[in-house]
Backbone bond lengths (Angstrom), bond angles and torsions (degrees), N, CA, C in turn:
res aa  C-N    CA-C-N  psi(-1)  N-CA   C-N-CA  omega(-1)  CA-C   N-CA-C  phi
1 X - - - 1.458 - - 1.514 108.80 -
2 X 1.304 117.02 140.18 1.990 116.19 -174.68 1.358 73.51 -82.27
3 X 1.310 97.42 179.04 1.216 137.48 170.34 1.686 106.87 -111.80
4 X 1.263 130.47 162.43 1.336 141.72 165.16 1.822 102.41 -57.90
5 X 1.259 121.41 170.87 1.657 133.11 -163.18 1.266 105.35 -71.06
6 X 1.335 121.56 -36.61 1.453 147.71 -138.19 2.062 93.77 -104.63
7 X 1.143 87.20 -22.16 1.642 90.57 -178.13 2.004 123.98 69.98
8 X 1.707 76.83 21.68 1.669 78.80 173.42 1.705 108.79 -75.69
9 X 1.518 106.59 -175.25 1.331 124.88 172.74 1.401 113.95 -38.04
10 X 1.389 141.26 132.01 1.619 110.24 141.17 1.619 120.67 -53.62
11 X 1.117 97.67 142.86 1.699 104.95 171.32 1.482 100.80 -59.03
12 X 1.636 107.34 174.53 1.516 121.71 176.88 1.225 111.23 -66.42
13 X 1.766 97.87 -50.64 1.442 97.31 172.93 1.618 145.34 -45.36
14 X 1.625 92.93 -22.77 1.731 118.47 -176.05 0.938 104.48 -93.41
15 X 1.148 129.03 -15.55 1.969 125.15 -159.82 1.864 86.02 -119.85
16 X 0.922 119.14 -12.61 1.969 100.88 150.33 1.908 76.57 102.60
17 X 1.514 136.47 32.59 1.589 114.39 -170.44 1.805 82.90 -111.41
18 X 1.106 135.64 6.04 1.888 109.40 175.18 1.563 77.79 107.37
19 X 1.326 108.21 171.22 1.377 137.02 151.58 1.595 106.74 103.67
20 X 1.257 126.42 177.62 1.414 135.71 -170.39 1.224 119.71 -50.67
21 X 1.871 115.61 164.13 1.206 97.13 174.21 1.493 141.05 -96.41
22 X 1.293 149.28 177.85 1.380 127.92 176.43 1.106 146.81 -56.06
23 X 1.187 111.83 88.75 1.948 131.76 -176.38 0.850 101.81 1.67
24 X 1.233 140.72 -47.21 1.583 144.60 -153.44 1.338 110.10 -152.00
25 X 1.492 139.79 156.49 1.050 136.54 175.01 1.764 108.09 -138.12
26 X 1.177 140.19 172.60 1.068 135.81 -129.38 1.438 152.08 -12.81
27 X 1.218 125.24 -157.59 1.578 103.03 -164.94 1.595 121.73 -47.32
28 X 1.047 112.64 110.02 1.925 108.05 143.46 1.479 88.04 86.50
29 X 1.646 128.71 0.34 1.725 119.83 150.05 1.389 75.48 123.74
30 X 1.141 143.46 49.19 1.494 131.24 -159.72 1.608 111.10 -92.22
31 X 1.241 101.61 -12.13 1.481 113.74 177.67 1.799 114.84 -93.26
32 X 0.956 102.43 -21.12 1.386 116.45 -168.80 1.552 101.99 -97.62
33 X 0.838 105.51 -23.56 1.778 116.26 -179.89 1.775 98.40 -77.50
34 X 1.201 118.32 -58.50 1.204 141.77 -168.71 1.491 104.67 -57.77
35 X 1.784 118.15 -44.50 1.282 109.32 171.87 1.502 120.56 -79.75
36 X 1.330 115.78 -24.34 1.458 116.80 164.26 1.368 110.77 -50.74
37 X 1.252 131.43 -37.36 1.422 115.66 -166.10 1.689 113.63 -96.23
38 X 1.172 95.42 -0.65 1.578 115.24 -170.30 1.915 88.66 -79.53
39 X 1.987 112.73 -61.88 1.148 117.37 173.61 1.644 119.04 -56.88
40 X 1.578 128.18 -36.99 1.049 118.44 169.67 1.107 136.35 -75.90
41 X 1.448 114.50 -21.14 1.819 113.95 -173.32 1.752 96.65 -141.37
42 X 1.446 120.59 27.15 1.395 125.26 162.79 1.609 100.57 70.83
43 X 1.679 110.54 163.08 1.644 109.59 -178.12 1.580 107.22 -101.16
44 X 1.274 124.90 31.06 1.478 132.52 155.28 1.512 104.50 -79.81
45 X 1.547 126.16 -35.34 1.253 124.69 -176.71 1.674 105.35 -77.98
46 X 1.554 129.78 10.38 1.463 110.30 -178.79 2.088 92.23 -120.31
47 X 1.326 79.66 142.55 2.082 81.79 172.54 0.974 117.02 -82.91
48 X 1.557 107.68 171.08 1.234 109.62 -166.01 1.420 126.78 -46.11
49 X 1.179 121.31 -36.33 1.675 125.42 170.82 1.285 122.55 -54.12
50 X 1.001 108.59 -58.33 1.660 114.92 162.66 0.979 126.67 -40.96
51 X 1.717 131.47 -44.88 0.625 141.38 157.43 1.086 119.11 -43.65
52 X 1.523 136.56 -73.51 1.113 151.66 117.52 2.261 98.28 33.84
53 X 0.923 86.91 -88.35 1.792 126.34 -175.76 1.871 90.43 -38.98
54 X 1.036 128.32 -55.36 1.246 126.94 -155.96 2.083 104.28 -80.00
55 X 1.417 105.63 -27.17 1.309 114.81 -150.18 1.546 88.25 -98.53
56 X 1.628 111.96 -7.48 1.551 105.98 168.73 1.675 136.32 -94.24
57 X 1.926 76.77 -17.43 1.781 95.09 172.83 1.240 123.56 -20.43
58 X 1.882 106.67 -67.87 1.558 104.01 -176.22 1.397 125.37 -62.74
59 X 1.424 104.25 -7.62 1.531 103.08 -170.69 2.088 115.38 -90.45
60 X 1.449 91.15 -3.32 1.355 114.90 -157.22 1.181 101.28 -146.84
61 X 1.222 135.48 77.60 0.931 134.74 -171.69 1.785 125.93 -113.19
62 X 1.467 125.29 24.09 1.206 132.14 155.32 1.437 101.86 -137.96
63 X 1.646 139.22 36.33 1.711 122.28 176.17 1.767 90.36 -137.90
64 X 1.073 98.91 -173.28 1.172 110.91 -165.61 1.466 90.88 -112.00
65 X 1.559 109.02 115.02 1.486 120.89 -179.95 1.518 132.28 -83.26
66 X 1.241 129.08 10.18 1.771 158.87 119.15 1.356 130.83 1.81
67 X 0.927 103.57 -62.33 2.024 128.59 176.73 2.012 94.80 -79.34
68 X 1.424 106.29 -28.08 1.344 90.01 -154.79 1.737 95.95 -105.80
69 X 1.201 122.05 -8.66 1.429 127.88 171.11 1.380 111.65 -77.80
70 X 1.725 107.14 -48.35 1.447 112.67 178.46 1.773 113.50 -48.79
71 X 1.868 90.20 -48.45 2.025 71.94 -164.10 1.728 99.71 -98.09
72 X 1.568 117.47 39.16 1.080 99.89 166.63 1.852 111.63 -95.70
73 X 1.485 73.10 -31.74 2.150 93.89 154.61 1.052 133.64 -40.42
74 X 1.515 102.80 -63.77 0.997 123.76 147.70 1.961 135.01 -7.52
75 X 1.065 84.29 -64.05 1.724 109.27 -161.81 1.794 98.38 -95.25
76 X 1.412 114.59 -40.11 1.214 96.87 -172.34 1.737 107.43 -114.63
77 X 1.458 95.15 18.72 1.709 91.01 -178.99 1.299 148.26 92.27
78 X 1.368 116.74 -32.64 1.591 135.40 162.67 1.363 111.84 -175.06
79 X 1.319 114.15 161.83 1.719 117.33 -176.68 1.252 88.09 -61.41
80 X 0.936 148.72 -79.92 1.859 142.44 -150.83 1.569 108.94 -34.85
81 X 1.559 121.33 -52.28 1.314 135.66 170.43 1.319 100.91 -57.78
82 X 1.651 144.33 -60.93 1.313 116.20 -164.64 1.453 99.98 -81.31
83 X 1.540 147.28 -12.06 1.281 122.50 170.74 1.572 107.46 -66.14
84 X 1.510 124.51 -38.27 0.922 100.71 -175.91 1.904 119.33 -111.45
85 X 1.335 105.78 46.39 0.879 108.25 147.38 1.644 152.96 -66.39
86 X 1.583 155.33 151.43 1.223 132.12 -174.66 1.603 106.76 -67.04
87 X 1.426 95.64 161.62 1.595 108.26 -175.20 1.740 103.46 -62.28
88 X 1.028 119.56 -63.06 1.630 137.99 -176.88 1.737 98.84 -42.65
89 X 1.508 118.31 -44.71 1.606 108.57 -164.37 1.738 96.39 -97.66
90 X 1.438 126.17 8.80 1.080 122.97 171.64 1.810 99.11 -94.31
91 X 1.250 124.83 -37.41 1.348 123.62 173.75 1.682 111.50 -75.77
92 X 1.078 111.37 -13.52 1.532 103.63 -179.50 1.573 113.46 -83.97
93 X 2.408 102.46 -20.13 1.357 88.86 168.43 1.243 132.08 -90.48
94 X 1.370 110.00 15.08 1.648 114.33 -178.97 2.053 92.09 129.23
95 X 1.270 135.46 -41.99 1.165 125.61 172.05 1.596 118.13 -9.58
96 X 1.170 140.55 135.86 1.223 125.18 149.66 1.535 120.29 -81.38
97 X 1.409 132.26 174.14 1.272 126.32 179.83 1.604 119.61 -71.14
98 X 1.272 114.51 -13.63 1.408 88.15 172.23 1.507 103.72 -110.94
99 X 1.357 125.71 -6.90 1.502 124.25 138.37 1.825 106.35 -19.97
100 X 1.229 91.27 -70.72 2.103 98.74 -159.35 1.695 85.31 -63.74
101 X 1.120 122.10 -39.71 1.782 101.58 -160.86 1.901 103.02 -79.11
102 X 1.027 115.79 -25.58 1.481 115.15 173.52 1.573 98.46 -71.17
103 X 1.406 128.69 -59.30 1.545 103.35 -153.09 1.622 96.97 -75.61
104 X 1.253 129.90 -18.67 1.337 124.92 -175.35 1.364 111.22 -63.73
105 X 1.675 128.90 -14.06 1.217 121.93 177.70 1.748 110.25 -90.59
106 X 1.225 100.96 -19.33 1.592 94.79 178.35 1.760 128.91 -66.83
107 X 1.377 114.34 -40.08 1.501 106.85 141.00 1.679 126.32 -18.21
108 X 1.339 84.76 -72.11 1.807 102.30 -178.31 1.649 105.86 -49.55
109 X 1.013 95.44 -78.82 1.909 100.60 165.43 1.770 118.46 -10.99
110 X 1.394 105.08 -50.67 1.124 115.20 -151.11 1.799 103.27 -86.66
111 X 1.166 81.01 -38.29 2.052 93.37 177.98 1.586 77.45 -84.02
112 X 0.693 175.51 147.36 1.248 159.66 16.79 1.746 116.97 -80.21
113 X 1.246 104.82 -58.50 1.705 114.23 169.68 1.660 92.34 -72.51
114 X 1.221 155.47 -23.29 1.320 142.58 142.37 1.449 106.88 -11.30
115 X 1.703 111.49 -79.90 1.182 133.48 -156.92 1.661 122.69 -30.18
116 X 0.762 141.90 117.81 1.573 140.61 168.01 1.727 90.56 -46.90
117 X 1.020 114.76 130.99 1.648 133.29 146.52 0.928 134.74 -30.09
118 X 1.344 150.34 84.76 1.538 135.80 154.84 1.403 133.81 0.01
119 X 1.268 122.01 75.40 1.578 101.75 -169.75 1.351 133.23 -64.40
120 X 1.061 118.52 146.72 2.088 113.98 -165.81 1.568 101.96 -77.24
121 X 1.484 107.89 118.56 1.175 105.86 168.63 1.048 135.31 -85.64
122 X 1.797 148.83 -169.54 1.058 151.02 -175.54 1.436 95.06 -115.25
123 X 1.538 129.77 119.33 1.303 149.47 132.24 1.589 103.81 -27.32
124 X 1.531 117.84 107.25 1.552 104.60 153.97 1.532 96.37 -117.84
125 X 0.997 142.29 61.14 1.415 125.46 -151.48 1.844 102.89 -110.83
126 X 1.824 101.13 -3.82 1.541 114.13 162.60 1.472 112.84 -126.89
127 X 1.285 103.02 169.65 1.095 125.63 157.47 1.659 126.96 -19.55
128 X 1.741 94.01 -75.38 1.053 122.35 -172.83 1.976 114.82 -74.21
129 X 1.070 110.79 -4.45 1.606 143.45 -176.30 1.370 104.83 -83.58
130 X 1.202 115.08 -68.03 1.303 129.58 174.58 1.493 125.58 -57.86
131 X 1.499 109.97 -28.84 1.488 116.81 176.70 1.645 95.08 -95.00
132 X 0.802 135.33 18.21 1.418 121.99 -177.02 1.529 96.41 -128.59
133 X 1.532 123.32 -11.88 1.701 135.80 -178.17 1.085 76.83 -70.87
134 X 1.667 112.40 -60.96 1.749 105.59 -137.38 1.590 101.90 -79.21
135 X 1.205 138.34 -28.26 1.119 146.20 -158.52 1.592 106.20 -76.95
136 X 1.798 111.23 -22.64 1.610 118.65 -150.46 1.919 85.58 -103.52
137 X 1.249 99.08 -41.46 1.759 117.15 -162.46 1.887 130.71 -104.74
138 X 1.644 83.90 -6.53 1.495 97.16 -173.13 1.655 105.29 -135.00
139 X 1.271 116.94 4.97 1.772 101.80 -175.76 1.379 95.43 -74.55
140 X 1.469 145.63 -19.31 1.208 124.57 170.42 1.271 137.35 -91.05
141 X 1.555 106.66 -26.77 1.497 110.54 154.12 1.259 146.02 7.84
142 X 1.280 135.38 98.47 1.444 117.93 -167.80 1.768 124.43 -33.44
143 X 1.058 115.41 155.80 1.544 127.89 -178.99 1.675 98.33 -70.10
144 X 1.134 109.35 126.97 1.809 106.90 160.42 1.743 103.38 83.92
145 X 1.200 126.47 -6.05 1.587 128.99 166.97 1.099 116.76 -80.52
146 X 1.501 118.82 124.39 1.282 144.61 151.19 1.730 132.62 -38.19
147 X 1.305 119.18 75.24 1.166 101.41 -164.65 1.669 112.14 -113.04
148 X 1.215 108.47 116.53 2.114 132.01 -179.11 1.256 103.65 -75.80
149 X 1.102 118.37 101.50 1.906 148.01 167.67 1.501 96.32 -91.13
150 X 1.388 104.42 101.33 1.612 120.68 -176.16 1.963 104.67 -100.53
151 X 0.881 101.88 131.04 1.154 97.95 -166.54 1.697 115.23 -138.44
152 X 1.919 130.57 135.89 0.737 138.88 -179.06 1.383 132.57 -60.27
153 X 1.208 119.53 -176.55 1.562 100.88 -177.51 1.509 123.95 -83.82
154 X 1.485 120.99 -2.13 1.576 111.21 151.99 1.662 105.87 -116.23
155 X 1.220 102.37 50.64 1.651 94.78 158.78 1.049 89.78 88.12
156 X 1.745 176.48 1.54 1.321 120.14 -158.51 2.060 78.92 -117.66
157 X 1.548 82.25 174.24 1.509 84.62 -174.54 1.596 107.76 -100.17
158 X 1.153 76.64 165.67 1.869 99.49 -154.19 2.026 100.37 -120.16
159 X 0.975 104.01 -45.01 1.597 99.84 150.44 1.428 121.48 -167.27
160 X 1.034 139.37 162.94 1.205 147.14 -172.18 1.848 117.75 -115.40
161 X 1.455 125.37 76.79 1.169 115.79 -159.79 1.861 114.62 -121.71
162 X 1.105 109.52 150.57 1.476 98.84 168.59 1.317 137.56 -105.49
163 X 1.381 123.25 115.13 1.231 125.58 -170.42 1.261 129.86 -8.88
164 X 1.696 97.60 99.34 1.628 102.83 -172.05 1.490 119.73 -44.40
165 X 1.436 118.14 -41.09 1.584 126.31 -134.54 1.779 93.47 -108.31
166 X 1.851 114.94 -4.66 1.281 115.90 -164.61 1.399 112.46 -65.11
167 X 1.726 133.51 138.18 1.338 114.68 171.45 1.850 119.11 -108.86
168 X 0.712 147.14 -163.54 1.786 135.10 -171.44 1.874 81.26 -85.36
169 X 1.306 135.38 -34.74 1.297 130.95 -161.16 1.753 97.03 -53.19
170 X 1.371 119.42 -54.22 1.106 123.86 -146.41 1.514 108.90 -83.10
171 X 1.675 111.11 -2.74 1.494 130.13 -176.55 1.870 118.59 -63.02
172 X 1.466 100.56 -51.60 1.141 123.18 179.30 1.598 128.68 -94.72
173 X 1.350 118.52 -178.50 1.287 101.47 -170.81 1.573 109.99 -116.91
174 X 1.205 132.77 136.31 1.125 139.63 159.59 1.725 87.54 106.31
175 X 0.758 127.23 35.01 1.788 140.13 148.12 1.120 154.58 -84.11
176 X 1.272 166.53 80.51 0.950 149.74 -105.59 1.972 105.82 -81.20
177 X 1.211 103.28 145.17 1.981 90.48 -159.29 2.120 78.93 -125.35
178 X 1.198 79.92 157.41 1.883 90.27 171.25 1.756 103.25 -73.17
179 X 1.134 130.83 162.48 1.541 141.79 -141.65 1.590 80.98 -98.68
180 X 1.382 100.09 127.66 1.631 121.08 167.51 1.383 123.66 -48.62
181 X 1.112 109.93 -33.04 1.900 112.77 168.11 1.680 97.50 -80.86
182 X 0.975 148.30 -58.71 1.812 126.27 -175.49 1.276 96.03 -48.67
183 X 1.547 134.53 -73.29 1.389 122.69 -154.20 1.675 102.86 -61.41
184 X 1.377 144.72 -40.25 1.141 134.40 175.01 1.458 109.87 -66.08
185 X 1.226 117.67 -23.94 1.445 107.69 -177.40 1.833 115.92 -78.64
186 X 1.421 95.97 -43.74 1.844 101.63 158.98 1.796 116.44 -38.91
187 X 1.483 105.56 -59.58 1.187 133.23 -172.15 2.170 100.95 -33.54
188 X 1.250 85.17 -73.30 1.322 105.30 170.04 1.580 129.84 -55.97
189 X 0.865 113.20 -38.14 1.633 117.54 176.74 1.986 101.99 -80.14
190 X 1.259 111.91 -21.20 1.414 108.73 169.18 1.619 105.09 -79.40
191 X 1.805 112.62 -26.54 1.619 85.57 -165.39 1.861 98.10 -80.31
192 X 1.228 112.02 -18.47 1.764 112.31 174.23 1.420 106.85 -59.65
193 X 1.007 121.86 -49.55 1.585 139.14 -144.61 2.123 85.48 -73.84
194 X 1.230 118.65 -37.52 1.670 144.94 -179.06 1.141 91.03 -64.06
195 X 1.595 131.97 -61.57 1.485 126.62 -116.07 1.607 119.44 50.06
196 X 1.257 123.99 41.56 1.083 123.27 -172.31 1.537 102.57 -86.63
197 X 1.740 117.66 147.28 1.334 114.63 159.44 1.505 118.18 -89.31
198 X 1.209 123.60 -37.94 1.277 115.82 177.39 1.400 120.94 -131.12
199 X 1.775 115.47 -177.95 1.548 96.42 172.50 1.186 112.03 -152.39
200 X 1.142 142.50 135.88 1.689 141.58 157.73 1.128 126.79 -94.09
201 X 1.393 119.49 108.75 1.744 108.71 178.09 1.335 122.08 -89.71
202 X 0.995 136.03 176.99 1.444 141.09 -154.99 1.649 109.20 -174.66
203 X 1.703 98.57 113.51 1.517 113.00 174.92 1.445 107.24 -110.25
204 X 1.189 103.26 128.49 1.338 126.64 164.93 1.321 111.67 -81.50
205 X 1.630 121.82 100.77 1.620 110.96 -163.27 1.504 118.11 -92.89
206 X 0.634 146.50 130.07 1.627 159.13 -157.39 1.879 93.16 -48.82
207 X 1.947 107.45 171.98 1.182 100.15 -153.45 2.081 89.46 -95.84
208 X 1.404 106.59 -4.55 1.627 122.65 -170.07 1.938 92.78 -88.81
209 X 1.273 119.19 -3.70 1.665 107.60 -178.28 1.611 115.05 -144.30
210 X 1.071 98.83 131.06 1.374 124.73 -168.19 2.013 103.22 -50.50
211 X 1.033 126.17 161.88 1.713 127.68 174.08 1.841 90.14 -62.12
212 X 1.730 99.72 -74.79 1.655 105.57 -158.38 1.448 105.45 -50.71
213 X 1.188 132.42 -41.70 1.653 135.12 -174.71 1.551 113.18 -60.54
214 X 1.382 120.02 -45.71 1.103 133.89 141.44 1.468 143.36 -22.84
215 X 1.281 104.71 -60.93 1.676 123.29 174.08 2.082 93.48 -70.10
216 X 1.279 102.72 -67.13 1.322 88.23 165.83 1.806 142.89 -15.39
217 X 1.386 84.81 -73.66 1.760 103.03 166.27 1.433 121.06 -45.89
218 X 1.681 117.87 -49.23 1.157 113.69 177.65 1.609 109.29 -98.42
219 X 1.736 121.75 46.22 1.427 111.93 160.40 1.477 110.97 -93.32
220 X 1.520 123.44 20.50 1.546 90.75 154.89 1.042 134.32 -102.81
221 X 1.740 102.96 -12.26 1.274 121.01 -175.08 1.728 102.43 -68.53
222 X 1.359 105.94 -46.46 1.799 104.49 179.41 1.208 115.90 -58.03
223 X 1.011 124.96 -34.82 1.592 129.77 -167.68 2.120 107.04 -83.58
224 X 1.681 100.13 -20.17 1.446 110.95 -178.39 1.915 93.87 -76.85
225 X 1.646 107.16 -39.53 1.541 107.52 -174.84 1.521 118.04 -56.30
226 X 1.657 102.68 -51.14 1.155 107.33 166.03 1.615 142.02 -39.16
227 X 1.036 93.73 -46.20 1.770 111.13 163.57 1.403 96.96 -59.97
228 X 1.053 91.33 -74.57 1.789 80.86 -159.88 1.391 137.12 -57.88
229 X 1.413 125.72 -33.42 1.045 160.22 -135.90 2.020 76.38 -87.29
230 X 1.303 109.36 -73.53 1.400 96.26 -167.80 2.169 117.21 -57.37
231 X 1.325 104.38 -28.31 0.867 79.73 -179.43 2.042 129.17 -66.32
232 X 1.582 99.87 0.07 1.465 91.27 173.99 1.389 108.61 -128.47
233 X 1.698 118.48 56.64 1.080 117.54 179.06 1.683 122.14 57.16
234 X 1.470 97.69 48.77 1.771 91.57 -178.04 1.704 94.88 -146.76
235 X 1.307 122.74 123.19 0.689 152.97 153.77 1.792 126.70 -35.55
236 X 1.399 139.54 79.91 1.400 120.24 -148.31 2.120 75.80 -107.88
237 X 1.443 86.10 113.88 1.830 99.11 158.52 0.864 153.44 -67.22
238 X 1.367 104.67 -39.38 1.663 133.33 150.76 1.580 122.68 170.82
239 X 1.419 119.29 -179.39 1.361 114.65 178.25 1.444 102.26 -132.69
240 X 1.282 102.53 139.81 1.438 107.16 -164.38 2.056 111.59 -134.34
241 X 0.820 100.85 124.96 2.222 118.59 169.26 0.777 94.11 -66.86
242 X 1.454 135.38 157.19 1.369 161.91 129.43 1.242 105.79 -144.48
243 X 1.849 83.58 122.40 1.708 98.63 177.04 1.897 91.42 -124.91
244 X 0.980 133.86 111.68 1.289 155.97 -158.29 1.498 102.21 19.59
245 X 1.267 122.24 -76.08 2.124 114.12 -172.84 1.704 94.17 -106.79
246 X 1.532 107.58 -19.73 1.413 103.26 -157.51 2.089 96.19 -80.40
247 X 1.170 116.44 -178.39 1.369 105.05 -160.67 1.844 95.17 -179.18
248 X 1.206 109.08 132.95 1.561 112.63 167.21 2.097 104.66 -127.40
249 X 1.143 112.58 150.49 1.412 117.20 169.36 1.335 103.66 -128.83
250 X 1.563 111.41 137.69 1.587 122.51 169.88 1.214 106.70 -65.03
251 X 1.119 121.80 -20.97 1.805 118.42 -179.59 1.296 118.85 -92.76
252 X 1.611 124.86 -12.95 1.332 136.38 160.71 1.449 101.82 -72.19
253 X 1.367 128.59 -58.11 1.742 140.10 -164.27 1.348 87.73 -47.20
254 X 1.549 123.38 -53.21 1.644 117.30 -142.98 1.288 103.51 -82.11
255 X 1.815 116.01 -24.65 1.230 118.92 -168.65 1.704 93.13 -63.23
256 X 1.188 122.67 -56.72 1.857 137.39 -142.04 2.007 75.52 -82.75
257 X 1.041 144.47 -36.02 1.028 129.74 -164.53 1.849 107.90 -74.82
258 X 1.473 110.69 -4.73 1.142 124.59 -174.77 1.145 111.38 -101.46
C-alpha cells in the first residue's frame, strides 16, 4: 500500500482495518483545497475544467479528476459540448458510468431553473373560496367595477380582470350603458384569448346602490353571458354584488325564485 506524498500513516481505511472514508482524496488534499475555494471566492472563480473536475468527483472517487476533465475538453471542445454530450461517447472517452449519468442531468437542471414558474393559483372551486377571494383581493376595488374571474378547468383562477370596454355610464342605474352584445362580446374573446373554461363576474356596487337593485340592473348582461358563454365552451358560474360583507348571487336569486 503507498502511503500519501507527505509520508504519513495510511489511514484505516487504506490499510484494509474498517473505519471511515478518506478525508481527502487526491494529491496533497487536492479536492479539499478546491472546495474551499469554491466556498471562499464562489464557483464563478474556477474555469471551465475545474469545473469540469469537481462534477466528476463522485464518479471517481479515489484519482485525481484533472487529466480526465482536461481531455474530456479536449475531445469534445468546451464544457457546454461535454455536458451535452451522449452518455455512450462520454464513456468511450474515459467517463465512468455514473460520471455520464451525473453530467447528463445538468443540462436538465439547467432548462429547468430556465423555466418560468408556475404561478400559485387561487382555488375558487366553492362557494366559500370565492367569498374569501373577494374579501382578501377585492375590498378595495373601485366602487361600481366589473371584475371577470376567468377560470381553468378545475377552478383555479387564471386571471382576475376588470372590464376593459366598461364606461362610468354603464355603472349606475338609469344611464345610458354601452350595448350588451359589445361588452359580452369583449367578455368572451378574453375568455378564448385565456383558454379559460369558465367565469364569474363580480360587481362591486357603488356606495349610492343597494346589492339587490344592483344585481337587478345588471340581469341582462348575465343572462346575454349565459347564452353565450356555452356556445364557446365557457362555463358562466355566476354573477355576484358585493357591497362591503353584504353580497347577492344571481345563482342564489334564481335558486329561491324556484
Amino acid at each position: 500500500m503507498v502511503s500519501s506524498e507527505r509520508g504519513e500513516k495510511p489511514s484505516s481505511f487504506e490499510s484494509g482495518e474498517g473505519g471511515v472514508p478518506f478525508s481527502s482524496t487526491g494529491p496533497a488534499g487536492h479536492r479539499q483545497r478546491m472546495r474551499a475555494r469554491v466556498l471562499s471566492a464562489g464557483a464563478a472563480s474556477l474555469a471551465d475544467y475545474e469545473l469540469l473536475e469537481m462534477l466528476l468527483f463522485p464518479g471517481v472517487p479515489r484519482r485525481d479528476t484533472k487529466p480526465l476533465a482536461k481531455a474530456l475538453i479536449n475531445q469534445f471542445g468546451s464544457l457546454a459540448a461535454v455536458l451535452e454530450a451522449p452518455s455512450e461517447a462520454l464513456k468511450a472517452a474515459g467517463a465512468t458510468r455514473s460520471n455520464a449519468a451525473l453530467l447528463g442531468l445538468v443540462p436538465l437542471a439547467a432548462d429547468r431553473l430556465g423555466a418560468p414558474e408556475e404561478p400559485v393559483r387561487s382555488d375558487l372551486g366553492s362557494w366559500d373560496k370565492l367569498l374569501a377571494y373577494c374579501a382578501a383581493h377585492l375590498a378595495t376595488a373601485e366602487a361600481g367595477s366589473l371584475h371577470l374571474l376567468f377560470l381553468d378547468s378545475r377552478n383555479h383562477l387564471l386571471a382576475d380582470e376588470v372590464l376593459p370596454t366598461e364606461s362610468p355610464a354603464m355603472r349606475g342605474e338609469g344611464c345610458e350603458s354601452i350595448p350588451v352584445p359589445q361588452v359580452v362580446s369583449a367578455i368572451m374573446q378574453r375568455a378564448l384569448a385565456l383558454h379559460a373554461c369558465s367565469l364569474i363576474t363580480v360587481r362591486l356596487a357603488g356606495a349610492d346602490v343597494q346589492p339587490d337593485r344592483q344585481l337587478l340592473h345588471d340581469g341582462a348582461l348575465v343572462q346575454a353571458l349565459l347564452q353565450a358563454a356555452p356556445l364557446l365552451a365557457v362555463t358562466m358560474h355566476d354573477h355576484v354584488v358585493l357591497k362591503g360583507r353584504r353580497w347577492r348571487s344571481f345563482r342564489h336569486l334564481e335558486q329561491q325564485a324556484w
